[in-house]
KEMIPA-253140 format. One line per 8 residues: their letters; for each residue x, y, z of N, C-alpha, C. Coordinates in steps of 0.1 Angstrom, whole numbers. Last residue first. Example, Ala and Ser with C-alpha at 12.3 -4.5 7.8 and 13.67 -1.06 7.14 Angstrom:
<recs>
SA) 128,-22,71,137,-11,71,129,0,79 | 132,-57,78,123,-45,78,132,-33,78 .
</recs>
This chain:
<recs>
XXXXXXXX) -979,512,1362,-995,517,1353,-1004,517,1363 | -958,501,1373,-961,509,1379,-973,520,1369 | -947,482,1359,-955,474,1369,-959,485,1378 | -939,491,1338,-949,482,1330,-958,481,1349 | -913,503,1336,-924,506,1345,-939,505,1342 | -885,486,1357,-897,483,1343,-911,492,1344 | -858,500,1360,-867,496,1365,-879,493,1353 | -832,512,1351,-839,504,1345,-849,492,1351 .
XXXXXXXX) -830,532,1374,-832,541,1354,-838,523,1348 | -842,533,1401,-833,529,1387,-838,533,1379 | -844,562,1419,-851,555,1412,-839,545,1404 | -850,580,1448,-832,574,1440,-844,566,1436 | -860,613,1462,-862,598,1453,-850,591,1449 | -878,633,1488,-863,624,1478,-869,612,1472 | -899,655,1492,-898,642,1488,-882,640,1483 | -918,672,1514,-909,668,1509,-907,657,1502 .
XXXXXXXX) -940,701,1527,-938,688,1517,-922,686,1513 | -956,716,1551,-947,717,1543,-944,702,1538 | -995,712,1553,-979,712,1557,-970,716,1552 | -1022,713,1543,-1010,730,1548,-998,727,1553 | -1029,691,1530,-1031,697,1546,-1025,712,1550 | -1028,698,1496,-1029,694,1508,-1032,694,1523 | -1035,715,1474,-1041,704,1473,-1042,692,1487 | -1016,743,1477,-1033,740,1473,-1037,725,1477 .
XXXXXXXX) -989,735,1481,-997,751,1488,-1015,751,1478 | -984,710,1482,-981,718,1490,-990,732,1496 | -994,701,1462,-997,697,1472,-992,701,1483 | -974,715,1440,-992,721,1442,-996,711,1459 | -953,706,1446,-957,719,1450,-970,720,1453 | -953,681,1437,-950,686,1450,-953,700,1453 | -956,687,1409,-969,676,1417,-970,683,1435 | -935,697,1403,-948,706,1405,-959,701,1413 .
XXXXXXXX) -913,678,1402,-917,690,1413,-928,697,1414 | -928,663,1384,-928,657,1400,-927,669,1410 | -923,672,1357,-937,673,1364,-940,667,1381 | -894,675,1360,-900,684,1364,-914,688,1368 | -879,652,1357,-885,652,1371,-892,665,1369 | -878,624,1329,-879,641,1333,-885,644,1354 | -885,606,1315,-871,607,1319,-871,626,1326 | -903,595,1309,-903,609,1303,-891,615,1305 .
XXXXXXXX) -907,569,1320,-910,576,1305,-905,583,1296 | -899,572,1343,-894,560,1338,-897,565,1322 | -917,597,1355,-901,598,1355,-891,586,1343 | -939,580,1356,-937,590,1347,-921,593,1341 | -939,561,1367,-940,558,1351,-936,571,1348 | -933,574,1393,-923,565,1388,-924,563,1376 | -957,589,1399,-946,594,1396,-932,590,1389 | -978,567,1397,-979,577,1381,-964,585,1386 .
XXXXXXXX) -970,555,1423,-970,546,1406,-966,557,1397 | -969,574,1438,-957,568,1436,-962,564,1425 | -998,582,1436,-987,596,1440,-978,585,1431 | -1019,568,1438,-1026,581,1430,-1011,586,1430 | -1011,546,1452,-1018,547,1437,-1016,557,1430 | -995,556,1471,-989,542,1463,-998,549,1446 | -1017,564,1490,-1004,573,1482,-998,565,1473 | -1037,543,1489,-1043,555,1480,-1027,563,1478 .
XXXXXXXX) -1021,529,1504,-1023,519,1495,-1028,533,1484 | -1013,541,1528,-1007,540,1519,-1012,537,1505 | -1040,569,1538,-1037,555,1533,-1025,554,1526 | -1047,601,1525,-1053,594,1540,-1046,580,1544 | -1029,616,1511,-1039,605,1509,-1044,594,1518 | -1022,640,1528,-1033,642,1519,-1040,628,1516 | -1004,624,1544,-1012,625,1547,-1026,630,1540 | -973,627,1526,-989,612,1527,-1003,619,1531 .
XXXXXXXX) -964,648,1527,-968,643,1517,-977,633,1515 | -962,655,1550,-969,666,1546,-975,660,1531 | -948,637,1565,-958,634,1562,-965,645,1557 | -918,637,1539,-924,640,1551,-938,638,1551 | -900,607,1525,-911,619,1522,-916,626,1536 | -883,588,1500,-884,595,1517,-893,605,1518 | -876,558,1485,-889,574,1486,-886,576,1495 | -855,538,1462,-861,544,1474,-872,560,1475 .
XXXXXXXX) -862,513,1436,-863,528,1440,-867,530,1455 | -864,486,1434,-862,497,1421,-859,509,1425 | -843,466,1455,-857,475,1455,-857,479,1441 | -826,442,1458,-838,445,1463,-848,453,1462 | -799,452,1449,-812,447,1442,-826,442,1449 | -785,459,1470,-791,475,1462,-802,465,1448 | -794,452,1499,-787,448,1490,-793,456,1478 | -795,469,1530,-799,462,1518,-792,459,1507 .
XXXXXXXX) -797,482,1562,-792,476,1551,-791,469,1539 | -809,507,1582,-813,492,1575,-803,490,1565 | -816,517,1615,-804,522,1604,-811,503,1598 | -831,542,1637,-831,530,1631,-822,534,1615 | -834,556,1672,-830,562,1654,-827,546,1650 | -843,551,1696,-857,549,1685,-847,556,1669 | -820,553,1707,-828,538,1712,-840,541,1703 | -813,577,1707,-801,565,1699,-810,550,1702 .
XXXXXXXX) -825,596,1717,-826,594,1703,-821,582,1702 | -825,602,1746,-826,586,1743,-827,582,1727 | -833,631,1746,-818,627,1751,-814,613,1748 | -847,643,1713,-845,632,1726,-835,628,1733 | -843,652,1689,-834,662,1699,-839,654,1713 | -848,639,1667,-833,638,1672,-831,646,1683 | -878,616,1678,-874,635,1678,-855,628,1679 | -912,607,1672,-899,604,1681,-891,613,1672 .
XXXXXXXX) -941,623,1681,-932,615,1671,-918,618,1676 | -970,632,1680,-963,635,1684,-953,618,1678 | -997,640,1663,-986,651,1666,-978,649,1673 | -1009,605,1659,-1011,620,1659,-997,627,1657 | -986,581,1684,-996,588,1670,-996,601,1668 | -949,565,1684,-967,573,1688,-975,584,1678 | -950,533,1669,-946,545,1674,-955,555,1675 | -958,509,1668,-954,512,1678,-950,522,1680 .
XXXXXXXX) -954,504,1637,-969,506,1644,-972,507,1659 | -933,511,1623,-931,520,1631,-948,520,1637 | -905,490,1604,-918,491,1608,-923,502,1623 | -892,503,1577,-892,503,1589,-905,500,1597 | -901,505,1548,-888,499,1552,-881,493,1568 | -932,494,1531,-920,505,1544,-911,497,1549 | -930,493,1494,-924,482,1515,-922,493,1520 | -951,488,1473,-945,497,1480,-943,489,1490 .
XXXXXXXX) -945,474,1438,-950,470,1454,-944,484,1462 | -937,471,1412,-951,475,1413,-957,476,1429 | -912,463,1417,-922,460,1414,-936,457,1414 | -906,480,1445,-900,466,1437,-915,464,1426 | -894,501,1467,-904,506,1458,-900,490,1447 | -896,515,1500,-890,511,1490,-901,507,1483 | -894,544,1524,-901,534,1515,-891,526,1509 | -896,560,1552,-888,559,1543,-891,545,1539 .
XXXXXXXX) -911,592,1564,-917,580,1554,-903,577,1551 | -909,607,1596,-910,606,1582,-906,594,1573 | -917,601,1624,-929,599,1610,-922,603,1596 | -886,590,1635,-896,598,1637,-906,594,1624 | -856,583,1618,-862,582,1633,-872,590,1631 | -834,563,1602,-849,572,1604,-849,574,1613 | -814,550,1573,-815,555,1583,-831,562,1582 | -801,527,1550,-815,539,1550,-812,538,1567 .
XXXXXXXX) -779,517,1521,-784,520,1540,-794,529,1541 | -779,494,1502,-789,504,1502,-787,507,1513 | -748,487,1479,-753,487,1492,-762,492,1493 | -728,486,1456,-742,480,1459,-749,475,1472 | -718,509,1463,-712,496,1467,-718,485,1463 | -745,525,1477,-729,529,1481,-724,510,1475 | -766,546,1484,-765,538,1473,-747,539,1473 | -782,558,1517,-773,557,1506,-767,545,1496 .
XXXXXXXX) -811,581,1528,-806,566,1520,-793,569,1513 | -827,592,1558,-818,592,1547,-814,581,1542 | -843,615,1579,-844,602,1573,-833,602,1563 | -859,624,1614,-843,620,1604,-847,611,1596 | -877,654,1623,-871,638,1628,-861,638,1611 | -863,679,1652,-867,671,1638,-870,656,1640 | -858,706,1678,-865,695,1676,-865,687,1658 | -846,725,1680,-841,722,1667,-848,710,1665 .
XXXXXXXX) -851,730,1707,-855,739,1702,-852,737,1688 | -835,710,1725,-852,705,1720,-855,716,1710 | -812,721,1730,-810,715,1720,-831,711,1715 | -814,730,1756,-816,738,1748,-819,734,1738 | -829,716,1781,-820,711,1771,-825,719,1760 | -835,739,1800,-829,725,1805,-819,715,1792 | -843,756,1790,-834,760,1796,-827,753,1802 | -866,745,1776,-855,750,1767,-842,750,1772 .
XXXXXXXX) -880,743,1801,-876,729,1795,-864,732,1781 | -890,769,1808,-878,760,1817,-870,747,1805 | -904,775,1781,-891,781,1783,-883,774,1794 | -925,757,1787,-917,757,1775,-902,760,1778 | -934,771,1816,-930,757,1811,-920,752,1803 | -946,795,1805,-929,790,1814,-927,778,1810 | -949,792,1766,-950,796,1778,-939,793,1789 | -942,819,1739,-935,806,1755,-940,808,1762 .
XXXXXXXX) -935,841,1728,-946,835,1723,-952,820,1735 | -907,846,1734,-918,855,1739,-932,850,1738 | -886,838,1724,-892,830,1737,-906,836,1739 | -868,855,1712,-876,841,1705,-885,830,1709 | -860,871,1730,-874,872,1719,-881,863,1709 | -841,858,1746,-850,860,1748,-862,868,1739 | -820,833,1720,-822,850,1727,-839,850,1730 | -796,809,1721,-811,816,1725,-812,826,1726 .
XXXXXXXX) -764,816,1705,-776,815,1716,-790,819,1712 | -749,809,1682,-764,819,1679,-773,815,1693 | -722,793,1685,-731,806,1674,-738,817,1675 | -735,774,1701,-726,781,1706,-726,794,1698 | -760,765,1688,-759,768,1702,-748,778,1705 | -743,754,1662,-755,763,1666,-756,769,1673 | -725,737,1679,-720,746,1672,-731,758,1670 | -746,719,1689,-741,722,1698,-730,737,1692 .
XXXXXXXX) -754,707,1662,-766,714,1672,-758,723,1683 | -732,692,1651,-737,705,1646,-750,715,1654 | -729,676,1672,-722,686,1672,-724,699,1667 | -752,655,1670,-756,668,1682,-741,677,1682 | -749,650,1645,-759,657,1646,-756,670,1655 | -725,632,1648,-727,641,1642,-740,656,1644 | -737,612,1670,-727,623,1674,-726,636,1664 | -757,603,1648,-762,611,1660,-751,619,1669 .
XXXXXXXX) -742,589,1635,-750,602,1624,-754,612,1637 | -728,574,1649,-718,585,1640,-731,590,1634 | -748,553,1660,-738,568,1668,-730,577,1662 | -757,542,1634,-762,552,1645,-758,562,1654 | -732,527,1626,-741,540,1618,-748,551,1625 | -729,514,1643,-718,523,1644,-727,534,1636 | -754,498,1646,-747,508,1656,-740,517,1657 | -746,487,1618,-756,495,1625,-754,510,1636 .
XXXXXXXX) -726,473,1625,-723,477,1612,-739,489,1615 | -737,450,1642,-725,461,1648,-724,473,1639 | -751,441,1631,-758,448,1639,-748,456,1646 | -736,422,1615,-747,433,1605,-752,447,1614 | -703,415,1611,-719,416,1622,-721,431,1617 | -684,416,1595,-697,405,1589,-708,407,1601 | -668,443,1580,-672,439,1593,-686,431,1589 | -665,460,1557,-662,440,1558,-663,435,1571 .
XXXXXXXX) -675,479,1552,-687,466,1549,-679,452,1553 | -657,498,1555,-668,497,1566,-673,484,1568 | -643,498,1534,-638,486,1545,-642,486,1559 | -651,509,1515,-656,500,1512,-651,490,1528 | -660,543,1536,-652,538,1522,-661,520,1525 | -679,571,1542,-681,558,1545,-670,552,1533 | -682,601,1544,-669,597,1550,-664,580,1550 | -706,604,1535,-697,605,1523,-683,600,1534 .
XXXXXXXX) -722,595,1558,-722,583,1548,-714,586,1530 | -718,624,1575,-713,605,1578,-713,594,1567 | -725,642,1559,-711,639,1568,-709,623,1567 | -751,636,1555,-745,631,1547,-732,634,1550 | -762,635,1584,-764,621,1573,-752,626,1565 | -756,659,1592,-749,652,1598,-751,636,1587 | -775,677,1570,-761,677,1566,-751,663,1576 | -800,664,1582,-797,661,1565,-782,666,1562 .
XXXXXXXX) -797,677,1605,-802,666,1606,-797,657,1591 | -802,709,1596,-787,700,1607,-786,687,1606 | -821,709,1584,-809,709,1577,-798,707,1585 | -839,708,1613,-842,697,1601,-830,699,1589 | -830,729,1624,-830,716,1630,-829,700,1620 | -841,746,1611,-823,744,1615,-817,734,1616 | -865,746,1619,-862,750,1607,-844,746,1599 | -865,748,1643,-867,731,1640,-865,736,1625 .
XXXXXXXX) -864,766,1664,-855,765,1655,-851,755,1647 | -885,762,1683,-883,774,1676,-871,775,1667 | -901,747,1699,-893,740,1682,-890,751,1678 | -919,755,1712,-910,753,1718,-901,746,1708 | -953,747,1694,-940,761,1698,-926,763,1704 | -939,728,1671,-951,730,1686,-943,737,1687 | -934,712,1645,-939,726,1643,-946,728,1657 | -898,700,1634,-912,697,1644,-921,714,1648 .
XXXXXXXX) -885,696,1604,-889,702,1617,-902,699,1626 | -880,666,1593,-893,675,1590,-889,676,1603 | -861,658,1558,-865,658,1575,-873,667,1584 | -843,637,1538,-854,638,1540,-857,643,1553 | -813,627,1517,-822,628,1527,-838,638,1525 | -798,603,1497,-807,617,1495,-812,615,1511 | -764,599,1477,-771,603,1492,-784,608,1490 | -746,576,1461,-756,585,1459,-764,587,1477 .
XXXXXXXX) -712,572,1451,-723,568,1461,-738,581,1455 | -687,577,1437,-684,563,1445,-703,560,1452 | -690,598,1424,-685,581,1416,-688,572,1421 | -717,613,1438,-705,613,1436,-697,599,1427 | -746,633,1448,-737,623,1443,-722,625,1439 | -772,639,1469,-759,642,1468,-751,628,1464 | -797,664,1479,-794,653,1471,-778,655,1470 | -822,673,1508,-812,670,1500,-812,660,1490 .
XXXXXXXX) -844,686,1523,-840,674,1518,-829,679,1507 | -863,700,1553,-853,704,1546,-846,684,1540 | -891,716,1568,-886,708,1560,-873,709,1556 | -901,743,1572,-893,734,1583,-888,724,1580 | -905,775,1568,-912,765,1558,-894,754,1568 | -918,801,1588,-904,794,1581,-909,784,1574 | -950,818,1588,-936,805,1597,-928,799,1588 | -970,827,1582,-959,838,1585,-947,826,1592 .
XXXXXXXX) -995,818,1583,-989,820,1597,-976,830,1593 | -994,811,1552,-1007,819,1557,-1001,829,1569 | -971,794,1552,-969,807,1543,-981,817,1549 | -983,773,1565,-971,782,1570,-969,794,1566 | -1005,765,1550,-1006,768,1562,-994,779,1570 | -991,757,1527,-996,767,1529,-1003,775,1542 | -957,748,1531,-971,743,1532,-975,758,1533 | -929,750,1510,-935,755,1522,-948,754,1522 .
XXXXXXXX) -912,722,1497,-920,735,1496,-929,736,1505 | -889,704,1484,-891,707,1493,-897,717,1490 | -869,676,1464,-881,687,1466,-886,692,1480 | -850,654,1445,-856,660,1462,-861,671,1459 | -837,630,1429,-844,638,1430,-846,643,1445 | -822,608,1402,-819,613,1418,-826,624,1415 | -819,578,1386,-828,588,1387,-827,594,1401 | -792,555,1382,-804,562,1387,-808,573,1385 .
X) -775,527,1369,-778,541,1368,-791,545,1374 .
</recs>
């Protein structure tokens, strides 16, 4: 049994600017599975529809991993069992991008803020304008699949220990971060598999949410531990959404914030004081 949660609130920086709040996370259960994503529009001006971008990104996840039955898993190459994951979230993706497109062309007022540049490179691959990155986990089978591409956080959580799940100290710094709207997405989107006892709990978070604590080891302390005793206690998520709020529109960088959670319900949370 688990604890399922997601949160999402518009940084205060955006709400100041008058700009969409770009985040977008889901939750989603059923008999057979538990889904949560996690995905953060990209905020440089020529992302003018990364708001879209980032719920295009969290609906193609869970298209693909509610369409998953048990006789995905009996293929024994692990990396084939991958791949397929990857090109079915990413064909996914770029259909729903491509339906958008066809929908709701570009219109030249959305451009106006553009410079040429921008606007050639729109006009070359329109699709960069939904710019995100991708994150998502499913509890399937006693399965854990986590998918990512880009800075957003996807954790696991074992006793008392935080693991990034992915290692990304090759990926690029600062403001710029690997993107589903890359024509080469499928060589930086990463898919993991796990055995569903391996962790107590997965975390997906945008960085709106770390970065207040400069450090994993300070978000681990001050955020995940007291959130997990808490939740493990009190059985309640509602002091988590607030946690997330306030860090949102007071306590943080001005980003927009996200967080999914899938917790066990019988995790010990002796190791999270």
């Amino acid at each position: 049994m688990y604890y399922v949660m997601n949160k999402t609130c518009i940084g205060y920086s955006h709400l100041h600017s008058h700009k969409p709040c770009q985040d977008f996370s889901s939750t989603y259960k059923d008999n057979e599975r538990i889904i949560i994503t996690c995905c953060d529009g990209h905020g440089g001006n020529q992302y003018i529809r990364s708001q879209y971008g980032s719920k295009c990104a969290s609906e193609a996840i869970n298209s693909v991993f509610k369409a998953m039955d048990k006789s995905f898993f009996r293929e024994k190459d692990q990396e084939k069992i991958k791949d397929t994951i990857k090109l079915l979230i990413l064909c996914a993706y770029n259909k729903l991008i491509e339906r958008e497109l066809t929908d709701k062309p570009i219109k030249k007022q959305e451009l106006i803020n553009l410079k040429e540049e921008e606007i050639d490179s729109l006009k070359i691959n329109p699709a960069k304008a939904y710019g995100t990155t991708l994150s998502g986990a499913m509890l399937f089978h006693h399965h854990i699949i986590v998918v990512s591409i880009g800075d957003t956080e996807a954790l696991g959580v074992k006793k008392g220990q935080l693991i990034k799940l992915f290692d990304n100290s090759n990926d690029p710094a600062g403001n710029v971060t690997y993107s589903m709207c890359q024509e080469d997405a499928y060589q930086y989107l990463r898919v993991a598999v796990f055995d569903e006892r391996d962790f107590d709990g997965i975390i997906l978070c945008t960085d709106g949410l770390t970065s207040p604590y400069q450090s994993y080891e300070n978000f681990f302390t001050y955020f995940v531990k007291p959130t997990i005793n808490r939740i493990l206690l009190s059985k309640s998520i509602d002091k988590v959404e607030e946690d997330v709020y306030m860090i949102a529109t007071e306590m943080g960088v001005g980003d927009d914030v996200s967080l999914s959670l899938l917790l066990n319900k019988h995790a010990n949370s002796r190791y999270y004081r």
